[in-house]
N, C-alpha and C positions, 0 to 999 in steps of 0.2 A: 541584329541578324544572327541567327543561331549560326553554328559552325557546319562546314560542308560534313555534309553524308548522313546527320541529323533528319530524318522523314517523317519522324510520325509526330502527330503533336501533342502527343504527351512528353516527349522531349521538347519541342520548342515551349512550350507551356514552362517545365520545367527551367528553360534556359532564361526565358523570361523574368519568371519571378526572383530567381536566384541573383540576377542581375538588378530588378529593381529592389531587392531587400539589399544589396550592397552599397548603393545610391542610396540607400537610405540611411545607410550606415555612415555616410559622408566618404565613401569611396569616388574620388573621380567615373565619368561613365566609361572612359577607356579601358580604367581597372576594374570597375563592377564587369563591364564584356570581358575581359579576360578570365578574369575569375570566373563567373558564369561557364562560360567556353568551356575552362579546364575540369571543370565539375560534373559538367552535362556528359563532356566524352570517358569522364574515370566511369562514370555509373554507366556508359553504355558500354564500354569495354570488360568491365565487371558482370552485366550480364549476358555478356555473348552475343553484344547486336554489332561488334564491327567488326570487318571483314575476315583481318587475322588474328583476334581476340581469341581468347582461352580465360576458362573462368578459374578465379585464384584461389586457394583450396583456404578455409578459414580454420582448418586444425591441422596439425602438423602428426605426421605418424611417427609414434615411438618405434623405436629401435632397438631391435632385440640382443 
């Protein structure tokens, strides 16, 4: 079961595989979901799909 607030299914898609490639890894299924879980909501908070997300700047500005 993907993580609450998860809608569209290219996230649960996402949350899915990620979880079965961990199980595959010989991660217990507790820890393949959790991990899974944790992964699915960094990439949606990364691109601005949770509620009070902000997306995080990938270059830092120099200083004059």
């Amino acid at each position: 079961m993907p993580p609450r607030g998860v809608k569209s299914a290219k996230r649960k898609r996402q949350y899915e595989h990620i979880k079965r490639s961990e199980s595959a890894r010989g991660r217990s299924n507790k820890v393949a979901e959790r991990i899974a879980a944790a992964t699915t909501n960094k990439t949606r908070a990364k691109k601005g799909e949770t509620k009070g997300s902000r997306k995080k700047t990938t270059a830092r500005r120099k200083r004059s």
